[in-house]
KELUMTOR-947893 format. One record per residue: residue number from 1; residue in one letter; x, y, z of N, C-alpha, C, CB in turn. Coordinates in pm, whole numbers. Glycine has a CB too. Example, Ala and Ser with C-alpha at 12.3 -4.5 7.8 and 13.67 -1.06 7.14 Angstrom:
2
lotor resi: 1, resn: A, n_u: 1319, n_v: -569, n_w: 780, ca_u: 1230, ca_v: -450, ca_w: 780, c_u: 1320, c_v: -330, c_w: 780, cb_u: 1131, cb_v: -447, cb_w: 905
lotor resi: 2, resn: S, n_u: 1285, n_v: -225, n_w: 708, ca_u: 1367, ca_v: -106, ca_w: 714, c_u: 1290, c_v: 3, c_w: 787, cb_u: 1408, cb_v: -60, cb_w: 572
***
This chain:
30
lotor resi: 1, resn: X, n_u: -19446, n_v: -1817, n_w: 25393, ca_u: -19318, ca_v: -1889, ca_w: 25383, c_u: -19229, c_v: -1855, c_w: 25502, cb_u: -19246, cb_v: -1854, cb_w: 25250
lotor resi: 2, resn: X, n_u: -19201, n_v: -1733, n_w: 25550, ca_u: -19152, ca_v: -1664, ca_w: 25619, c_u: -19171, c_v: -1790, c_w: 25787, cb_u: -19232, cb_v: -1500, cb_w: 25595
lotor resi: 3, resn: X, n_u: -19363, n_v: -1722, n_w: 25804, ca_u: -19380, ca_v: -1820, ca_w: 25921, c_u: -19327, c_v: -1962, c_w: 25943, cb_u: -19503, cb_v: -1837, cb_w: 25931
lotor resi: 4, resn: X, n_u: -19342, n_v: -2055, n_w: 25840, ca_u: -19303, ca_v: -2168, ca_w: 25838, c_u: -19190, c_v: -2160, c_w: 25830, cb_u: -19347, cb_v: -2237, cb_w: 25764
lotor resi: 5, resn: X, n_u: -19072, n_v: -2091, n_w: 25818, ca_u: -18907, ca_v: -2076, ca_w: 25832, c_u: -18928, c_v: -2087, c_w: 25992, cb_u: -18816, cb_v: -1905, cb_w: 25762
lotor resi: 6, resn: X, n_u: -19008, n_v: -1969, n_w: 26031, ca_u: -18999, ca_v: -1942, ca_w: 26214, c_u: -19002, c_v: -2058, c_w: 26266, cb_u: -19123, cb_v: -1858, cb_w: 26295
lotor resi: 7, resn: X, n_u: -19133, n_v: -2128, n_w: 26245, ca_u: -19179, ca_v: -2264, ca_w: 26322, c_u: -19060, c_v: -2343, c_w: 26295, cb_u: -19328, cb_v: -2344, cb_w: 26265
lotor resi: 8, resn: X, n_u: -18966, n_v: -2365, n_w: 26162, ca_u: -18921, ca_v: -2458, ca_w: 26206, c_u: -18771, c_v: -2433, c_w: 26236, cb_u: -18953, cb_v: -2555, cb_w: 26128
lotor resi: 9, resn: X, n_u: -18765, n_v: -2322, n_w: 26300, ca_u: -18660, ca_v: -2283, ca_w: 26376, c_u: -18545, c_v: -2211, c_w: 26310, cb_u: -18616, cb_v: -2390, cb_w: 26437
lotor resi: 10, resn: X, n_u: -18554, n_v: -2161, n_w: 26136, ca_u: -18464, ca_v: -2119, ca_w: 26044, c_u: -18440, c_v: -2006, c_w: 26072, cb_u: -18494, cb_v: -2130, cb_w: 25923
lotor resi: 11, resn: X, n_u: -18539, n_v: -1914, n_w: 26150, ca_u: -18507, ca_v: -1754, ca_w: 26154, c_u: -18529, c_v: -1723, c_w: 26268, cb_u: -18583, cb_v: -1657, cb_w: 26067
lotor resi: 12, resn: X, n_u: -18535, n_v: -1600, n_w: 26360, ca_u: -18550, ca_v: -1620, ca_w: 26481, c_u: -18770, c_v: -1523, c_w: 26442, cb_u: -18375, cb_v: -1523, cb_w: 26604
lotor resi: 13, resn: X, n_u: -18814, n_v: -1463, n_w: 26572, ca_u: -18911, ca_v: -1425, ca_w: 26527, c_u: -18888, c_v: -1260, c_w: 26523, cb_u: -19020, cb_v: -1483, cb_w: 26601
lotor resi: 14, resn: X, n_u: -18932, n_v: -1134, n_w: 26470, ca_u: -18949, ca_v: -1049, ca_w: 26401, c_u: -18922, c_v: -970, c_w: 26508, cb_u: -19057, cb_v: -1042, cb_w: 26324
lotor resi: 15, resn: X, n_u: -18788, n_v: -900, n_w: 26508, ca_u: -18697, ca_v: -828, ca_w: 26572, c_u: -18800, c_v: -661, c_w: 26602, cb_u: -18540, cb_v: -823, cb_w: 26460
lotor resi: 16, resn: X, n_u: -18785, n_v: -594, n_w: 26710, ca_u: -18868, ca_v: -477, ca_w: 26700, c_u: -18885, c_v: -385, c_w: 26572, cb_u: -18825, cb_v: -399, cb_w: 26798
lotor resi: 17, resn: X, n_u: -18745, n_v: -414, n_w: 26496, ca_u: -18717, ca_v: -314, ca_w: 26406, c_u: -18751, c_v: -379, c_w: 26279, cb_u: -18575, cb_v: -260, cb_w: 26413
lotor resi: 18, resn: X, n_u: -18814, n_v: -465, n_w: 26325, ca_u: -18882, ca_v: -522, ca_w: 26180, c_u: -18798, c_v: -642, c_w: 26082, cb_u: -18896, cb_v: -379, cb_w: 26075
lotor resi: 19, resn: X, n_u: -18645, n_v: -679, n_w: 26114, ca_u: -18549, ca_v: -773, ca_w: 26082, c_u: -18581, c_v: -856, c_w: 26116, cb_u: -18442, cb_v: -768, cb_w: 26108
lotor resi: 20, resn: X, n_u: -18512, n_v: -1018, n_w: 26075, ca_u: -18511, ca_v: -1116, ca_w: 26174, c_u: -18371, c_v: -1160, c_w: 26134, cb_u: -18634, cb_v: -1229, cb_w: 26173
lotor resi: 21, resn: X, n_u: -18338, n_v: -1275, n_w: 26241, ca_u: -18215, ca_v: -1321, ca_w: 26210, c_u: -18233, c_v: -1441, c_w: 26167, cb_u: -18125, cb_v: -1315, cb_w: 26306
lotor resi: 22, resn: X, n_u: -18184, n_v: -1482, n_w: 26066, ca_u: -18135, ca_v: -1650, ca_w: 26034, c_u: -18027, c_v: -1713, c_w: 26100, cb_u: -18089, cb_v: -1673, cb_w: 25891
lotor resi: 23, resn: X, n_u: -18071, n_v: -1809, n_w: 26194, ca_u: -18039, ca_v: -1877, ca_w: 26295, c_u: -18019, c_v: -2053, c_w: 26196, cb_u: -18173, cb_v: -1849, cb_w: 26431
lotor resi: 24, resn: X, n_u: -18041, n_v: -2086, n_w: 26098, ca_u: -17982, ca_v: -2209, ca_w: 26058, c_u: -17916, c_v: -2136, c_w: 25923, cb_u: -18097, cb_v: -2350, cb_w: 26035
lotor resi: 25, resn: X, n_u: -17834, n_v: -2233, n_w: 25835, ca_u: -17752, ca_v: -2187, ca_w: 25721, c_u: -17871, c_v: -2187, c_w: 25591, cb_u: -17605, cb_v: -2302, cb_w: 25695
lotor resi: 26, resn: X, n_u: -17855, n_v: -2186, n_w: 25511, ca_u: -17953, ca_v: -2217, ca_w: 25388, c_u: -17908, c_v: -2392, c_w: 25370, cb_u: -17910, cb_v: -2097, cb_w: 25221
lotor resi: 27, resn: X, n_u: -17993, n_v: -2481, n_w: 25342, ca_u: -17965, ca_v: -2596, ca_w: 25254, c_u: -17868, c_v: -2604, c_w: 25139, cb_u: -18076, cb_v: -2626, cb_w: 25202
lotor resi: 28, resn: X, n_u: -17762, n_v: -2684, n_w: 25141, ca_u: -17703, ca_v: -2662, ca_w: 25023, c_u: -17743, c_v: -2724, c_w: 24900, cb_u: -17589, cb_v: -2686, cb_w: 25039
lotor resi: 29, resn: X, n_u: -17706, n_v: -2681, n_w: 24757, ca_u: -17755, ca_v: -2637, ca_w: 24686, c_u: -17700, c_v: -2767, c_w: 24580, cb_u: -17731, cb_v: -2487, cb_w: 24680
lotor resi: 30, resn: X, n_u: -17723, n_v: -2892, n_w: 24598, ca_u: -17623, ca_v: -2973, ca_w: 24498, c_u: -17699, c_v: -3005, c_w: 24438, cb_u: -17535, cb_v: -3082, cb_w: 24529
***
């Protein structure tokens, strides 16, 4: 799930320290 966030650009890829960042918002939720 994770990868397919990466590919489509939602997170960035896997920071040295093992984090990543979320680079889009979540979908909202209506």
């Amino acid at each position: 799930m994770i990868e397919s966030m990466e590919a489509a650009g939602v997170v960035s890829e896997m920071g040295s320290n093992g984090s990543r960042e979320v680079i889009a918002p979540p979908p909202p939720r209506d």
